[in-house]
N, C-alpha and C positions, 0 to 999 in steps of 0.2 A: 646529194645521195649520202645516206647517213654511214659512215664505217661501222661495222660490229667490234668490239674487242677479238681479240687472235684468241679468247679462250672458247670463243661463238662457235663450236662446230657449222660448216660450211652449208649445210642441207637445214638445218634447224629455224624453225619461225618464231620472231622472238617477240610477235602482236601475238601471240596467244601466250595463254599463263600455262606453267610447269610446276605442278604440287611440291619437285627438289626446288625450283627456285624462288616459291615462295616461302617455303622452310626459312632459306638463306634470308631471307627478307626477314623474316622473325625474328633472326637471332643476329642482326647488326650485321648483314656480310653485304658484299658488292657484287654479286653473281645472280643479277635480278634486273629485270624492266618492267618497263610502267603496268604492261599486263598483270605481272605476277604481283605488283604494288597494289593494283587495286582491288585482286582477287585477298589479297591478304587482308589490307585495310577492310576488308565486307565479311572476312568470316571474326575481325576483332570487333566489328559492331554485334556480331552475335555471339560474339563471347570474349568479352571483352581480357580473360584472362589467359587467354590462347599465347600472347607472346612471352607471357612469366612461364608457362608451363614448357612452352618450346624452349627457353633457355636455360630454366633448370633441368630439362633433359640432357641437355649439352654440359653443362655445370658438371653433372652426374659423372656422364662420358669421361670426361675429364678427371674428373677425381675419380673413377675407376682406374682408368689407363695407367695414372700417375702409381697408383696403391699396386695396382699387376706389375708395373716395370722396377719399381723400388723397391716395394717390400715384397713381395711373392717370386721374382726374379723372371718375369714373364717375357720372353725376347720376340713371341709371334702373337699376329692378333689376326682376328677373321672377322671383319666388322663387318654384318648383314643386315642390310638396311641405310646402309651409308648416305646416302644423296647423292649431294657435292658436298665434297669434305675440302670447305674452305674459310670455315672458322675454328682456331682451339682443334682443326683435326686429330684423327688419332695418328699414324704418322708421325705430326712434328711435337708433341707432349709425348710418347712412346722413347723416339730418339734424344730427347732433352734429356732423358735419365740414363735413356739406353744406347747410345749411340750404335747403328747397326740393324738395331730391331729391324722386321720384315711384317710389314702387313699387306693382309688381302682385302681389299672393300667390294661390296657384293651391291647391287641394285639393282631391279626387273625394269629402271627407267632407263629406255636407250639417251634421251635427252640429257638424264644423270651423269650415265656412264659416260655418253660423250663428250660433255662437257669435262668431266673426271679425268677423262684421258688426257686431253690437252696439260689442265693441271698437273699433273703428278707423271709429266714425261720424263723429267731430267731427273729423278729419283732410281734406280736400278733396284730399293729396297723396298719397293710400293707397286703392287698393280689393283686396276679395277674390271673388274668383269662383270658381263649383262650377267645374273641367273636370281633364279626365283627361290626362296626360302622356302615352296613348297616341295622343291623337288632337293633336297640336301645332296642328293648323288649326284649333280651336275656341276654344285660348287664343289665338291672334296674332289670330282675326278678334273675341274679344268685343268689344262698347262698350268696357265697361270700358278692355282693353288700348289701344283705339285711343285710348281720350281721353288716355290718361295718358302713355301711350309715343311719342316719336317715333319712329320705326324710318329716321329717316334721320342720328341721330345715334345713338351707342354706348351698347349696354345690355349691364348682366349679368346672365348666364342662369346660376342657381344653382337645380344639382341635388343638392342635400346630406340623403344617408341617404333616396334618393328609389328613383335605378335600378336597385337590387337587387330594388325591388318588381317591376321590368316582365323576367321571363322571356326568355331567347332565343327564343322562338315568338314573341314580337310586338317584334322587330326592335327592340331598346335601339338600336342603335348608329344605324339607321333616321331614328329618333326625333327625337335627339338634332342629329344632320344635317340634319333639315328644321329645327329652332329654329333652328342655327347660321347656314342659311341664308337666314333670314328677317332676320339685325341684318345693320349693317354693318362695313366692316373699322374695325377700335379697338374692336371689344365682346369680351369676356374671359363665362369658361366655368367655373364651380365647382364643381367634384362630389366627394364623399364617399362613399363605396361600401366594403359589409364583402367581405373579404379571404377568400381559398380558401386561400392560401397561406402566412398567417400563424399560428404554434399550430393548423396545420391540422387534427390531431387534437381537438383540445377543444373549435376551434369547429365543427366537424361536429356533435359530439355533442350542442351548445348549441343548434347553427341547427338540430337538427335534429325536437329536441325544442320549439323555438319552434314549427317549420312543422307542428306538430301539433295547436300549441292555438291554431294564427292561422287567419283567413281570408284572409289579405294572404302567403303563403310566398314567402322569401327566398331568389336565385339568388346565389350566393356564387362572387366572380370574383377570377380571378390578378390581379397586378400589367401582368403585360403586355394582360390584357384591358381592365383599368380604364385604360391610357393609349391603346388605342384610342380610345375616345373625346374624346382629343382631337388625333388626326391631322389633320393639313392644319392645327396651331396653332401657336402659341410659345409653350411652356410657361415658368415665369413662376418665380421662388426655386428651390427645393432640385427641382422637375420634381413628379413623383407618385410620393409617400413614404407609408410606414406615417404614420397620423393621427398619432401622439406623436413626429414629427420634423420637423411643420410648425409648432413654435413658436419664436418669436422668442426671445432671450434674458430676457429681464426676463418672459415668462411658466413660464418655465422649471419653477413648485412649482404649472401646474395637469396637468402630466401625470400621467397614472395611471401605476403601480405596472406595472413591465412592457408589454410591446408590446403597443397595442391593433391588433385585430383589424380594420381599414381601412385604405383607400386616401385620402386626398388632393390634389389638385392644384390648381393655377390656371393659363389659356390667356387667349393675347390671339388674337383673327381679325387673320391680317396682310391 
């Protein structure tokens, strides 16, 4: 009889693949089986640059988190979209600068979150809660967010490789505007979002063959779309760039091979 690891939620089936755990599988973690291996391994034959793009989102992450706790003085974060936050989490990069910081991580997968909880039990300064980024008033009113967050001091609200999930029919930009609304001014805006307009041919044909063996399909937006969502901000370094031209010098040898397929940016609320 095979043991599961103590991080396996008890009711969870780990012969079927979980789109968090093959994330994990992307980006070098251990919070993954052979389902979610092979489900991963079959969407890199269809694109084969799926794993560079998944970990210079994380790359991103990271050198956001680092830039908000250091230089912007950032002590809360609301990461929506989260997974399993068990690589380079934000969390443990947040508290390396900051010791103390308090984050909320947010995902609509109970497999996620369940898994997430186990994780980040013995932390007092970290919770994870089920809710959906289309409904914003669920995340700002849980327990959870209220214990941890102040909302009268500055938070970042990090949306990375999140918004492409939520369709024009359910108002992204909406969305994003009731969070923004909710912090106050000094809280800064993070998002990651894949590109329409970048190798627009290849990635159609990639995103498009994803949005066939996903249940989760991907809206794929211009550069001028992706910096709407940060109207009424101040954008923050180089503005909203192709993802592999938001890195600092001295990271310079983790870009991938050619332009990837995203947007990046960082916003402060004035």
């Amino acid at each position: 009889m095979t043991v599961e690891p103590r991080w396996v939620p008890v009711d969870v089936d780990t012969s079927k693949a979980n789109i968090a755990r093959v994330y994990d599988y992307w980006l070098g973690g251990s919070h993954n089986f052979r389902a979610d291996q092979d489900v991963a391994r079959a969407m890199i034959a269809v694109d084969p640059n799926i794993t560079a793009m998944m970990r210079a989102n994380r790359a991103f992450l990271g050198r956001a988190v680092r830039y908000l706790a250091r230089e912007a003085g950032i002590r809360q974060f609301l990461d929506i979209g989260s997974g399993i936050p068990t690589e380079q989490n934000v969390h443990e990069v947040a508290q390396a600068v900051a010791p103390g910081s308090r984050v909320v991580y947010v995902d609509n997968d109970e497999v996620a979150v369940a898994h997430s909880r186990l994780i980040l039990e013995t932390d007092p300064d970290v919770a994870i809660i089920r809710a959906d980024l289309r409904e914003p008033g669920g995340i700002l009113a849980d327990p959870a967010t209220q214990l941890l967050l102040d909302f009268t001091q500055p938070v970042a609200v990090l949306l990375v490789a999140v918004l492409h999930f939520i369709p024009d029919t359910d108002d992204p930009y909406g969305l994003v505007a009731r969070l923004m609304d909710a912090v106050p001014p000094g809280s800064y805006l993070a998002i990651v979002h894949a590109a329409s307009d970048i190798q627009a041919g290849a990635v159609a044909e990639s995103m498009g063959r994803y949005n066939q063996m996903s249940s989760t399909p991907i809206t794929l937006r211009t550069r001028g779309q992706v910096a709407r969502f940060f109207d009424g901000m101040d954008l923050t370094g180089p503005g909203v760039v192709p993802l592999d031209e938001w890195w600092p010098p001295d990271e310079v040898e983790l870009r991938a091979a050619g332009m990837l397929a995203g947007y990046a940016g960082i916003a402060r609320k004035p």
